[in-house]
NUDOLUM-553126 format. One record per atom (N, C-alpha, C): x, y, z. Coordinates in steps of 0.1 Angstrom, whole numbers, plus 5000, padded with zeros to 4 digits. Layout:
residues N
XYZ/...
end
This chain:
residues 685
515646284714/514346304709/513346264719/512346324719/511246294730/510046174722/509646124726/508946024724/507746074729/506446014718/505146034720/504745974733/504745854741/504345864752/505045884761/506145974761/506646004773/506246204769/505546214758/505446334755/503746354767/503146244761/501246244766/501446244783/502346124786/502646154803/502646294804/503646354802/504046484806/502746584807/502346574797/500746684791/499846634803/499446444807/498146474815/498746454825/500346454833/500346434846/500846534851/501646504861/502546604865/503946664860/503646804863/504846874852/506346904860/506946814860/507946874869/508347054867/508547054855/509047164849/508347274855/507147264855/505647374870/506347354882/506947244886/506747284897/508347344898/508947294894/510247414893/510347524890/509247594880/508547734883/508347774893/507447684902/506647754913/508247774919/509147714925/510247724926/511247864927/511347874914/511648014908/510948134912/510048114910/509048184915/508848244932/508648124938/508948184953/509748254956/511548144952/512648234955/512648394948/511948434937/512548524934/511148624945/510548584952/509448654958/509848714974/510848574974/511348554989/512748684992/513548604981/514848694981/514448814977/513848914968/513349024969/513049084982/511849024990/511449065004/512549065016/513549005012/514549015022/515849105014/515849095005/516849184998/516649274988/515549354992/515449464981/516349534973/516949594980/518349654970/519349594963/519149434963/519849394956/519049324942/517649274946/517149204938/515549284934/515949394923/514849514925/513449424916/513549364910/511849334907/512049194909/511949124920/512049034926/510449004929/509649094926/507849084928/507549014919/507949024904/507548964892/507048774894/508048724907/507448624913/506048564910/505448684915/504148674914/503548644904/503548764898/503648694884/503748554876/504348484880/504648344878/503748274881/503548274895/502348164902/501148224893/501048314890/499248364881/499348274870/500548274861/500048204849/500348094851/501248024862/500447874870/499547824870/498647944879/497947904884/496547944876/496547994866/495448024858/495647884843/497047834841/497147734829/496247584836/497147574852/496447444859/495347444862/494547584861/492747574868/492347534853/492947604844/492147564830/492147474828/493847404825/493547274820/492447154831/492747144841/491247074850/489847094843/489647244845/488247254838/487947244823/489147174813/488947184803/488847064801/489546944809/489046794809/487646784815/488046834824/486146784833/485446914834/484847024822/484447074824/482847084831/482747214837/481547224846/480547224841/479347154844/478147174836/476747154844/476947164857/475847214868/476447254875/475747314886/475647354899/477047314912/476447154908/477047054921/478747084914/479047024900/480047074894/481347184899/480247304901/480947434901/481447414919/479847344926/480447344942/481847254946/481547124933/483147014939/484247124934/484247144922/485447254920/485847314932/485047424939/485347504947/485947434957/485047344960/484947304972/487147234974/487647174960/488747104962/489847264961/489347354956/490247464961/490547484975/489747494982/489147524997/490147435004/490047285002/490747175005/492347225003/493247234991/494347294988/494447444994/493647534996/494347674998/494347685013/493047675018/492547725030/492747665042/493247585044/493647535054/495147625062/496347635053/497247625057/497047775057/496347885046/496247995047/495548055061/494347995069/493848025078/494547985092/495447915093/496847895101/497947935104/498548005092/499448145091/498548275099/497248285090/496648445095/496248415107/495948315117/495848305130/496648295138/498248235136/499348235138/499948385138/499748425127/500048595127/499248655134/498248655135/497248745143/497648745161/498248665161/498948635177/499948675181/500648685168/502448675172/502048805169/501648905161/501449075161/501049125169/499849025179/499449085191/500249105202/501348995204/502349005215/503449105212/504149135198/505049165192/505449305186/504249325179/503749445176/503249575177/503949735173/503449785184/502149795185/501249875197/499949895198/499449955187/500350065177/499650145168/499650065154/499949915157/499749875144/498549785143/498149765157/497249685156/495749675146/495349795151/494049825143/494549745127/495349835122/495349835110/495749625104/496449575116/496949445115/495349365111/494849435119/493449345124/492149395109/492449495105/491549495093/491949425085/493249435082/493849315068/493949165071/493749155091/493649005086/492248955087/491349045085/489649005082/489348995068/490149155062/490249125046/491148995038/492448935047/492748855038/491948675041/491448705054/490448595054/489048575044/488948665043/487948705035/488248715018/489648715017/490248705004/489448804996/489648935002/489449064994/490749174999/491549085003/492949205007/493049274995/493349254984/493949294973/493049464970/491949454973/490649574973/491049654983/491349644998/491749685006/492949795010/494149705003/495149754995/495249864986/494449814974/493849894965/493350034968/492450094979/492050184984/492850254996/493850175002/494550275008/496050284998/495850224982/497250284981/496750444974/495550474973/495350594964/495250724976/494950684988/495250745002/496450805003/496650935002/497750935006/498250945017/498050945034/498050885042/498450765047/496950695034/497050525044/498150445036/499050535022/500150475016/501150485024/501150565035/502350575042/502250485053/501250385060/501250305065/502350225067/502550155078/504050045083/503049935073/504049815063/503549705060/503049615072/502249555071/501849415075/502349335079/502249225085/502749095085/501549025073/500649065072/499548995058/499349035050/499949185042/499949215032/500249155018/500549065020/501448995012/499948875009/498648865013/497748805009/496948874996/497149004990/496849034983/496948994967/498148884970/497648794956/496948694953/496748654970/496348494971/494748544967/494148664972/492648724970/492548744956/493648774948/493348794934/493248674927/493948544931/493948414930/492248334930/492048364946/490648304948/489148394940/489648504937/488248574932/488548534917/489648484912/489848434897/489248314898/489448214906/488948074908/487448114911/486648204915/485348194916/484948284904/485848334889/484948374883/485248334872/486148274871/487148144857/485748054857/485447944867/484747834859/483247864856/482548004863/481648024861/481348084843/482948134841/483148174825/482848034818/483847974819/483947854813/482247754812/481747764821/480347674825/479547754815/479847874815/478947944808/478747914791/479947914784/480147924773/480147784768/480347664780/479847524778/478847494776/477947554782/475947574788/476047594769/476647734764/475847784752/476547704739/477547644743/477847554727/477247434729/476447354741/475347294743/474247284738/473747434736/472647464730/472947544718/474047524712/474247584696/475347484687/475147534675/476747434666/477947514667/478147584681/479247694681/480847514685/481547494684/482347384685/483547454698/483247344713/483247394728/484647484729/485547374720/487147474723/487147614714/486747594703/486847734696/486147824706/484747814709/483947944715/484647924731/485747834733/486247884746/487247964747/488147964735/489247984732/488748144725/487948184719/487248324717/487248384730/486048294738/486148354755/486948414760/487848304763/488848354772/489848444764/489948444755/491248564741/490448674747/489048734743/488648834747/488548874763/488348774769/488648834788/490248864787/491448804777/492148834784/492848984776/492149034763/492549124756/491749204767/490949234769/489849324776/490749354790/490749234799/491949224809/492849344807/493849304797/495249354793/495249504790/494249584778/493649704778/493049784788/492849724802/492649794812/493449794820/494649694824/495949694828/496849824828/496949814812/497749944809/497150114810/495750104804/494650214806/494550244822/494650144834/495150164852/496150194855/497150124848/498450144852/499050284847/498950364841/499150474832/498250584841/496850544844/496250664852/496650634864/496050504873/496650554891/497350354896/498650354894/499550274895/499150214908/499250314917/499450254929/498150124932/496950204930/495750064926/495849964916/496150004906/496249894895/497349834904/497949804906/499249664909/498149584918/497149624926/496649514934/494949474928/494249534922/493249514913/493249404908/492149284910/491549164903/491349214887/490949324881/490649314864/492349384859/493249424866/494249444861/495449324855/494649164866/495849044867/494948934861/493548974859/493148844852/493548794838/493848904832/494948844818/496148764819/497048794831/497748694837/497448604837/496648554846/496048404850/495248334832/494648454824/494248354814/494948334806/496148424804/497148324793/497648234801/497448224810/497948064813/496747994807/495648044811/494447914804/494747914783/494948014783/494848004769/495947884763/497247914770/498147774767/497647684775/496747664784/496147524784/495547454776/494847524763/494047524752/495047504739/495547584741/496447574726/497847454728/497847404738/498747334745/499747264734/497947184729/498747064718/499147084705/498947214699/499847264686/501147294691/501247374706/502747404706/503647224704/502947214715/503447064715/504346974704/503846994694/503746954678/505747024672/505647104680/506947204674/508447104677/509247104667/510447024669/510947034682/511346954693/512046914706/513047094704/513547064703/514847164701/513847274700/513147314687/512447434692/511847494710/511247424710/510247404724/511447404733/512747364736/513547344742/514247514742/514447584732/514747684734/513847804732/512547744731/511447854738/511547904752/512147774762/511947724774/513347824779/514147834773/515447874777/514948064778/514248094763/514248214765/513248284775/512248184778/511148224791/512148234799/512848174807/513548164818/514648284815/514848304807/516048434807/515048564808/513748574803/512548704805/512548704820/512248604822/512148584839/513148674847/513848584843/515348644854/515648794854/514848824837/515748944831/514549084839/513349044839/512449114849/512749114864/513248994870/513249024882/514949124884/515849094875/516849174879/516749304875/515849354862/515749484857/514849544862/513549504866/512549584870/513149664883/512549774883/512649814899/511149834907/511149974916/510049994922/509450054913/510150164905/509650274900/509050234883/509350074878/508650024870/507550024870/506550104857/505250074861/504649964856/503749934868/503249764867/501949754875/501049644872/501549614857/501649624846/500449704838/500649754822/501249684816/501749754804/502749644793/504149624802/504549634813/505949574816/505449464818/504149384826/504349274826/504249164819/504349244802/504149144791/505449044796/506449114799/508049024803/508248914808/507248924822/507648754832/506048704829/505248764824/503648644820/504348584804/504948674795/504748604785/506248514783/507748564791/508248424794/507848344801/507248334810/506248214820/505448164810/504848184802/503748144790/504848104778/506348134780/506848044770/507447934774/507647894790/507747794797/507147634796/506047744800/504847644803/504647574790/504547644780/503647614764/504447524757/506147554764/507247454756/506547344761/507047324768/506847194781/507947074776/508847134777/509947064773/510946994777/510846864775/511746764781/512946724775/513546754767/514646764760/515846774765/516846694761/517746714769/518646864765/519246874778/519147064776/518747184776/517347134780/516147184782/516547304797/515847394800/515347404818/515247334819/514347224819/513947104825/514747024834/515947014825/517146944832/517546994848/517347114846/517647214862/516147234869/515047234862/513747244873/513647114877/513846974870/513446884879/514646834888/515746924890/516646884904/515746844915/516246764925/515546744935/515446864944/516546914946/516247044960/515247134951/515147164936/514147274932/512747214930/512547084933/511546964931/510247024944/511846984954/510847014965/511247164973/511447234968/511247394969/510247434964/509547404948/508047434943/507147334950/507247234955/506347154968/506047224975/507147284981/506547394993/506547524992/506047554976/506047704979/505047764981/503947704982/502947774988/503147825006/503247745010/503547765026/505047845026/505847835021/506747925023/506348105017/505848105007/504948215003/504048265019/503548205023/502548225031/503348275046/504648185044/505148225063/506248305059/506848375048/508148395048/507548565050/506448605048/506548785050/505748785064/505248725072/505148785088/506148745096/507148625087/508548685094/509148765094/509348845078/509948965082/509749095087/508349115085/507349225092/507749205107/507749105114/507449085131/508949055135/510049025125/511148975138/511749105142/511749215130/512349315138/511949405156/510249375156/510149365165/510049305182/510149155176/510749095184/511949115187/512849095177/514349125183/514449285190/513549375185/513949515190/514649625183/515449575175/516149595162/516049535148/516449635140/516549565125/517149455126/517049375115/517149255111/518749235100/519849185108/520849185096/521349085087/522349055081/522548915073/522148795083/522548755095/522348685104/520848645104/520148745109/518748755111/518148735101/518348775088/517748745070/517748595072/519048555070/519348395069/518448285078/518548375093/517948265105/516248265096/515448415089/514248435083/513948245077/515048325061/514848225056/514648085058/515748055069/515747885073/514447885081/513947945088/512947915097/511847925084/511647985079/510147995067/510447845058/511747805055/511947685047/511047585057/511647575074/511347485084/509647485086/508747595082/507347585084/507047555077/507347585061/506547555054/506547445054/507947325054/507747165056/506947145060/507047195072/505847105084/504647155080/504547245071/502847305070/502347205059/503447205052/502947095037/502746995045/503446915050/503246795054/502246775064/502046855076/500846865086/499946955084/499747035072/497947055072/497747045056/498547095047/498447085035/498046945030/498946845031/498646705030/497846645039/497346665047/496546555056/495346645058/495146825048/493946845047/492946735038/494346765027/493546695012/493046535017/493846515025/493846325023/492846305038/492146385042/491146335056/490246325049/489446205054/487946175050/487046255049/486946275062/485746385066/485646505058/487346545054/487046735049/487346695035/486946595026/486746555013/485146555011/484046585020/482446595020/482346715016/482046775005/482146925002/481246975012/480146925019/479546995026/480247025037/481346985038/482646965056/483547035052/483547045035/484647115029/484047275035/483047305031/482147465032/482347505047/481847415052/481247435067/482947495073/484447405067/485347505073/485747625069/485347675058/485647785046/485047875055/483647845061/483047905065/483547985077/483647855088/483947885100/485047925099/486147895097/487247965095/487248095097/486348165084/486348295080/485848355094/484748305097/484048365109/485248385122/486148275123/486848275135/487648395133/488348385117/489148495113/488648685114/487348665118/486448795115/486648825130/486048775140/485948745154/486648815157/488048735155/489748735163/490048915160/489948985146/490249095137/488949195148/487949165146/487049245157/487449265168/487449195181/488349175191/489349295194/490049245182/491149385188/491049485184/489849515172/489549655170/488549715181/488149615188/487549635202/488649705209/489449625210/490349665221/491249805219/491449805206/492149925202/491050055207/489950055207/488550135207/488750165219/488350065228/488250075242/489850165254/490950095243/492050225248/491850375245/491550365236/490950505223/490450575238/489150545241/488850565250/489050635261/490050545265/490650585285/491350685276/492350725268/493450765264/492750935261/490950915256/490651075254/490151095268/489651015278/489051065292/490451115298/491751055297/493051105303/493551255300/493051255285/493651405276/492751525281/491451475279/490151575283/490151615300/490751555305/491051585322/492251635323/493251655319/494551715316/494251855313/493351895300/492851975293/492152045301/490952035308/489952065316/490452135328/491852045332/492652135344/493052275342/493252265329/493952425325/495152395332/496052255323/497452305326/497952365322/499352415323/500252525320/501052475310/501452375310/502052285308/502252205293/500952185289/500152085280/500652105266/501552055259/501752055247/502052145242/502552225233/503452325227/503452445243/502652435249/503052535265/504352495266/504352385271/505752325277/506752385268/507152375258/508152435255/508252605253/507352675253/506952775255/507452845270/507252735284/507652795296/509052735293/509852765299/511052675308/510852635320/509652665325/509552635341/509352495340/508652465329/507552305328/508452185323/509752195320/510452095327/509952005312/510951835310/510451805301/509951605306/509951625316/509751475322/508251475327/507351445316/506251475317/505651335315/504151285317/503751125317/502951165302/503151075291/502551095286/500851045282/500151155280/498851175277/497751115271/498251115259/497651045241/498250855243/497550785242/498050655239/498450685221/499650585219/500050565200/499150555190/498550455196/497350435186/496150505185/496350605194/495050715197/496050835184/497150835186/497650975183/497550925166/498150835163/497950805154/497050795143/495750795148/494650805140/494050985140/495051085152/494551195155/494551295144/493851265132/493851315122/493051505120/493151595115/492051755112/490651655109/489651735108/488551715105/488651695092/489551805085/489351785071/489451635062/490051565073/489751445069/488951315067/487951325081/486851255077/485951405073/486051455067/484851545060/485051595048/486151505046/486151475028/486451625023/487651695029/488151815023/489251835012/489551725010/490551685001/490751674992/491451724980/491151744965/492351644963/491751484959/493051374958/493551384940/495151334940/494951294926/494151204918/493651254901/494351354892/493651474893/493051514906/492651634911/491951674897/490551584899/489551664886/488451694894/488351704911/487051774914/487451924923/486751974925/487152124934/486552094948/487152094959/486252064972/486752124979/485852184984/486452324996/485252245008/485652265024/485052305034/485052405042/484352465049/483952585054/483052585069/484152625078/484052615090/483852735100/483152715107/482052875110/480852935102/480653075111/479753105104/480353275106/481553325107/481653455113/482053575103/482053705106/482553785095/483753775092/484553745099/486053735095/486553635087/487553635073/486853495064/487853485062/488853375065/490653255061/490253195056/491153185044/491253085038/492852995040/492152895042/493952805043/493952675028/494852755021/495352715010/496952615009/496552495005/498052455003/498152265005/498652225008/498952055011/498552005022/498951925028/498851845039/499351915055/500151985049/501352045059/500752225061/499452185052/498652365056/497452255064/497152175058/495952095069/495752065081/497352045082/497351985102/496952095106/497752255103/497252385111/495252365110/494352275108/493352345108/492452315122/493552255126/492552205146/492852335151/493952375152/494552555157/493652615151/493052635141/492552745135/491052705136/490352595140/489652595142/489152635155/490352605171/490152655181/490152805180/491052885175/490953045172/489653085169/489353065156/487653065149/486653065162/487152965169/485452905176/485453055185/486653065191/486953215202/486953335193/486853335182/486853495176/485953495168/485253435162/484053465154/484653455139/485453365133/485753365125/485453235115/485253265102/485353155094/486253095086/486453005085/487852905078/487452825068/487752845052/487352755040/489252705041/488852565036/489652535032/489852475014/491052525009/491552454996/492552365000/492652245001/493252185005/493752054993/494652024991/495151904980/496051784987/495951674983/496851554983/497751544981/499251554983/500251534974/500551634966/500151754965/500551824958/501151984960/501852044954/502352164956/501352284949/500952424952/500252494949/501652614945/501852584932/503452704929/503152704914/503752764905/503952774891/504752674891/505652614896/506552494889/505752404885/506052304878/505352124876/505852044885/504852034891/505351914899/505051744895/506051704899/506551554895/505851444899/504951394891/503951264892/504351134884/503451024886/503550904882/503050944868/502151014869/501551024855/501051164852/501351194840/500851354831/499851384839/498851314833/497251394840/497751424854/498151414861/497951454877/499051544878/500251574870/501151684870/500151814866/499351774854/498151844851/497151904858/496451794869/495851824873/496251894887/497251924894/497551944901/497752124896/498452134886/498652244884/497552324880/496152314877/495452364873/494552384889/495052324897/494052294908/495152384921/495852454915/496652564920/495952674915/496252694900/495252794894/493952814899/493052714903/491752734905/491752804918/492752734929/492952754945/492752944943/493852944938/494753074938/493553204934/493053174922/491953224915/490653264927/490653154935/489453194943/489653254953/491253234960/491353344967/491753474970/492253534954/492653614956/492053744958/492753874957/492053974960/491453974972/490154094972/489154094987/488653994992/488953854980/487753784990/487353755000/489153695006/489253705024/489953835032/489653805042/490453865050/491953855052/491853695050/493653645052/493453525047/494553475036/495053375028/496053295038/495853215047/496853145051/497553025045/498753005043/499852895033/500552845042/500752675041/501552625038/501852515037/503352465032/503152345021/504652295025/504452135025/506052055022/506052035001/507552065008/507552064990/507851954989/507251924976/507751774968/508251764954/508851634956/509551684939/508951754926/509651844920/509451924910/509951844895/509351854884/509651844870/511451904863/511751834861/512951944854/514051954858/513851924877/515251884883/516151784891/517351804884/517551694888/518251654902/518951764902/520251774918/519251824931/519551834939/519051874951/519252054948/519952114942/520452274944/519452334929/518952214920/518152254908/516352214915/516552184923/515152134926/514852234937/515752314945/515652404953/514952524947/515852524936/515752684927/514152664922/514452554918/513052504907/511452574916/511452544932/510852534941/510752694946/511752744945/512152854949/511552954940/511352964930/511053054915/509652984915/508652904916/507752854913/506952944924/507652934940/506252974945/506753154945/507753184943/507753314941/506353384932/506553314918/505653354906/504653364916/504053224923/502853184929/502253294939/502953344949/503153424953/502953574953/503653624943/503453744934/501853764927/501653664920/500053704916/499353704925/499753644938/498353694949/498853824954/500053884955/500254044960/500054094951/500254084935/500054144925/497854184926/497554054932/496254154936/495354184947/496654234955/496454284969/495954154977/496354064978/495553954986/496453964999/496153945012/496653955024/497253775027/498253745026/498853615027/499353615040/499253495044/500353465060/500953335058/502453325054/502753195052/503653115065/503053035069/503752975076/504952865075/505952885081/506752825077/506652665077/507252635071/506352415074/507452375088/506952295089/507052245104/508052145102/508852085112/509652005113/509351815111/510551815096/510051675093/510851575095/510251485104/511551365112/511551245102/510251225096/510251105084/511451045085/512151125078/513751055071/514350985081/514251025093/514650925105/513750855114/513150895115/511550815123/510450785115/510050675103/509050655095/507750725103/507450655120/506350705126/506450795137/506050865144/506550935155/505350805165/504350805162/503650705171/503950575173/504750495162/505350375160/506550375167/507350505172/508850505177/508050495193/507050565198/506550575210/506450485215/505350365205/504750245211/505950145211/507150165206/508150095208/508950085216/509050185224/510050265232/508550375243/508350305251/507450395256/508150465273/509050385276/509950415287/511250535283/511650535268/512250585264/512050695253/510950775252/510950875244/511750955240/512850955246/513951055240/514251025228/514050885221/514950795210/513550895197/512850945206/511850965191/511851135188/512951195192/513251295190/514251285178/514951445173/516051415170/516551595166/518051565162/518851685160/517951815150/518151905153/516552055146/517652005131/518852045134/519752045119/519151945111/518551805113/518251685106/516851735100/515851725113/514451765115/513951875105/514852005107/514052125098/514652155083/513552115072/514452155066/514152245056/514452325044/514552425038/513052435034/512652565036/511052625034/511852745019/511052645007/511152774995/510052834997/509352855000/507852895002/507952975008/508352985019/508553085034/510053165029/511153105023/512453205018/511553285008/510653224993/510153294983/509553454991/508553384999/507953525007/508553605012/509653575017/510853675030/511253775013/511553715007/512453764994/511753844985/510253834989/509253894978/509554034984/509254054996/509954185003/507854235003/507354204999/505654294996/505054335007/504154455014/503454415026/502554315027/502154295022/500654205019/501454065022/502654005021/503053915023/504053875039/503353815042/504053775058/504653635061/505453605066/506053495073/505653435086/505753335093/505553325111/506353175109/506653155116/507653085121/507753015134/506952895141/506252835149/507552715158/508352715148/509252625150/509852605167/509452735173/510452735186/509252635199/508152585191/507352565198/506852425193/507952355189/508452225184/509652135190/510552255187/512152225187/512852315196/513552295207/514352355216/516052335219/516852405219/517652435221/518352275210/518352325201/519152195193/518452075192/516752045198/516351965191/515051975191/514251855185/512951895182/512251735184/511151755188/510751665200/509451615194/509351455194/508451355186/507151325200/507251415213/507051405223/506951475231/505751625233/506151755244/505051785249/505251825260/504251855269/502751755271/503451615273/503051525277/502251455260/502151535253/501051515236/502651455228/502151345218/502351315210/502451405196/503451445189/503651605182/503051555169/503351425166/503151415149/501951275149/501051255142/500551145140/500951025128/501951065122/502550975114/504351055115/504651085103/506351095105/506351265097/505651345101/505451475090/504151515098/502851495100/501951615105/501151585118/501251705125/500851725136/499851615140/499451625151/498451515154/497151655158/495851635161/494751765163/495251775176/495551745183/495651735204/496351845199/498351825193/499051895197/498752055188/498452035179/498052115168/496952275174/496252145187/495352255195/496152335204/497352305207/497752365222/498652465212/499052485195/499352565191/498852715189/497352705192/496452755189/497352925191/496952925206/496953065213/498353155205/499453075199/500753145193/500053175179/499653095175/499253125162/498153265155/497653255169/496553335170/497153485168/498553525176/499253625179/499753675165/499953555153/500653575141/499653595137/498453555133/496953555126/496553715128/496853745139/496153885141/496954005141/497853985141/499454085133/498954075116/499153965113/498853935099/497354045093/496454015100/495054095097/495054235097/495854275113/495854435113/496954475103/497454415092/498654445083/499754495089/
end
């Protein structure tokens, strides 16, 4: 039996049982990141530290609640003291070791997230390139992984301003302070919760990093800060196997969830509301968890899980490139031990001797480094977006003098002559090619999911009128077609979509509405171009998964009969189509074609690979051949890619792809003059 004052210790001091959470918690955050395929929702981690870290902000501000100004500043200010020290040490530490380590083409992007997570708005950042579909295909971070600590600190700056608030008004009314707090915070966290699932249901990818999707998390931890002492009250044994069943939700989320769980929504009622049965037992019982959270090695594993949190993901982001190679059991393990070995020394040399210096206990000494800090952290992130710029730079005066020569030679030429040989210097710096995106992309031509607006662009001004209808993989053609246009007098609208197929099948989304909306936003494409409008309908598309199938030979068919139908209603009303066949996709073996470059810059051959891997089945281009109609045409560009058995991440001195799938505009332009040959076949019918 537990005893009343060994019960009150427990309540106002330290909880061992918390910190063998945090414990749990890390490991399951850590071993995830290093072992995805074995430990699939190993993220739910997170999870954990939120209702941590939202039960221990409450209970503080529910003893010494805020009630001025100066109040709200010492609060802050002792956060600042705890977070920001050790956090602005890692992102400066990272910001070094990615600069030496890293390739060139990741820099930019290294250097935006580590201003955003100095600034503790990663999580927003995140947020808007996961609905990108581009900037979702991004290489991770070494600082990605700051996007909780930002949802963390923007909770801590809008928790005690709630709380001060509803203190201020039962001050000035007979409302009684815990009831109208415990109303408060129930409705932030119902409100919270209702938009969790209502985000997670429409666009997943943002909701997982979104501040109003997690603050329900963090407040049932406050709400069992509040309700603390009824649970309390419940027989030992009860409370003891409340404790048991939190810890099996736990376990039972990190081992059942996967990627494709949507989250958070109602899945993450599982590891907040076992973590909220944890916490709420608080159970010292023998037999308890407790018995096993306050072991010593898991004692001081939740000691240091903040700093291990903090150093364990830019080790595994950066060792593969230091070593040169992936990372195997050996290299996992060396991870792990070395992140255990920092974070010691981080707790012990900046963690502890932040809190305990005289001087940075002056909240005004406290600000002034919050401050500076950030600024140094802004500086350092500028700098090398400087520097990235200033390559940017040489790399177009290199290309534009190449170009200006009128080589023979220059990008899809080269494989075009045999004379031109393939040991050429290359042109494009990585990080240049890599951002070498069509226009249609900073000019906002994009119809993104749940595809509820219509947006077309329209390029020229001439009588001859294309339309280029279709995905991402009709988009890269639009630097070629824009060079043709400029020399023929022609004009080019584009219908262009994100992620999506333009066919009668359904194609396969996170969610209805955008299966929906995608399909209707074929209809509309299709609708506007058919018949006389243009001159010539140009197509084409990577297919992506379809509704309904499930084998690779049902997903073909599926793909195959979809754009057929699709197809047929534009010959069925005479519309003049030219479908191009889709181009060669290395993805599956090369995530980046610019990332393989900047890695291997002496060695470009490694960023090539076999055409059999590279090209693969066009239903779109077979639908058309099959339709047999005149009005329907094929071209087929491939030979001016891929040579004699392979196909090249690297030709005629230009970089071929800007990510792992579409052209970069450089090489896209030197396709121009071939395409032009098929465009104008196509026209004279």
């Amino acid at each position: 039996m537990e005893t009343l004052s060994k019960r009150q210790n427990v309540e106002s001091g330290f909880r061992l049982d918390i910190q063998g959470l945090r414990a749990v918690a890390v490991a399951l955050v850590v071993l995830y990141h290093l072992w995805p395929d074995h430990l699939h929702g190993g993220y739910v981690g997170v999870d954990v530290f939120f209702v941590i870290s939202g039960f221990l902000i409450t209970s503080h501000l529910v003893r010494q609640p805020p009630v001025s100004w100066r109040d709200l500043g010492r609060f802050w200010a002792r956060r600042i003291r705890r977070l920001l020290p050790a956090a602005f040490l890692v992102l400066l530490a990272t910001s070094i070791a990615a600069r030496l380590v890293a390739p060139s083409t990741q820099w930019a992007q290294i250097a935006k997230e580590v201003i955003a997570s100095g600034l503790y708005v990663q999580n927003w950042l995140l947020a808007g390139s996961s609905v990108d579909y581009l900037a979702a295909e991004n290489a991770q971070t070494p600082v990605q992984h700051f996007w909780s600590l930002s949802v963390e600190e923007q909770f801590y700056l809008f928790w005690p301003l709630l709380i001060a608030a509803v203190v201020w008004l039962t001050r000035r009314t007979r409302w009684r302070q815990k009831s109208a707090l415990f109303a408060a915070l129930l409705t932030t966290v119902v409100a919270s919760f209702a938009y969790s699932v209502a985000a997670t249901a429409a666009e997943p990818g943002s909701a997982y990093f979104i501040t109003p999707t997690r603050i329900w998390e963090l407040g049932l931890g406050g709400l069992i800060a509040l309700a603390g002492n009824r649970i309390y009250s419940f027989h030992p044994r009860l409370r003891a196997g409340m404790a048991w069943i939190g810890i099996a939700g736990i376990v039972a989320a990190g081992t059942a969830f996967t990627s494709e769980t949507a989250f958070p929504g109602y899945a993450a009622l599982l590891p907040v509301v076992a973590t909220v049965l944890v916490i709420g037992a608080n159970s010292t019982a023998s037999g308890s968890p407790t018995t096993f959270l306050r072991a010593k090695p898991i004692q001081w594993l939740g000691g240091v899980s903040y700093s291990i949190y903090l150093w364990h993901w830019p080790l595994i982001v950066l060792a593969p490139f230091a070593a040169g190679d992936e990372i195997g059991l050996a290299g996992k393990l060396a991870i792990l031990a070395l992140s255990l070995l920092l974070a010691a020394a981080t707790k012990t040399l900046v963690e502890d001797k932040a809190r305990s210096a005289g001087w940075f206990r002056r909240t005004a000494s406290t600000y002034r480094f919050a401050v500076g800090g950030m600024i140094v952290l802004v500086i350092i992130g500028s700098l090398q977006l400087v520097e990235v710029g200033q390559r940017s730079l040489r790399a177009d005066e290199r290309l534009a003098a190449e170009t200006n020569s009128g080589s023979a030679c220059l990008g899809a030429a080269a494989l075009a002559d045999p004379d031109c040989g393939s040991n050429q210097e290359i042109l494009t710096d990585p990080a240049v090619a890599k951002e070498d995106k069509p226009a249609a992309y900073a000019d906002g031509c994009w119809n993104h999911p749940p595809f509820g607006s219509r947006v077309t662009c329209t390029y020229g001004d001439g009588d001859t009128e294309i339309a280029l209808v279709g995905n991402s993989h009709a988009g890269h053609w639009l630097p070629a077609l824009q060079e043709i246009a400029k020399d023929r007098d022609w004009t080019i609208t584009t219908f262009l979509a994100s992620a999506c197929n333009f066919t009668d099948a359904k194609v396969k989304f996170d969610t209805p509405a955008k299966t929906a909306g995608c399909t209707e936003l074929g209809d509309w494409a299709q609708e506007a171009t058919s018949g006389d409008k243009f001159d010539l309908v140009i197509s084409s598309q990577l297919s992506i998964p379809l509704q309904g199938g499930g084998s690779a030979s049902e997903q073909k068919k599926l793909a195959f009969d979809g754009y057929s139908s699709y197809l047929k209603d534009w010959a069925d009303n005479g519309t003049n189509v030219l479908v191009l066949r889709d181009t060669p996709y290395p993805k599956t073996e090369i995530p980046s074609i610019p990332d393989c470059v900047a890695e291997n810059p002496d060695r470009t051959d490694v960023c090539s690979g076999l055409s059999d891997s590279w090209l693969k089945p066009d239903p779109m281009a077979e639908a058309a051949d099959a339709l047999g109609d005149a009005d329907i045409s094929v071209a087929d560009l491939t030979e001016l890619l891929c040579r004699d058995g392979r196909c090249y991440g690297v030709n005629g001195g230009l970089i071929t792809y800007f990510d792992g799938s579409h052209l970069t505009t450089a090489y896209a332009r030197t396709l121009a003059p071939f395409l032009e040959q098929k465009i104008t076949s196509a026209l004279q019918g």
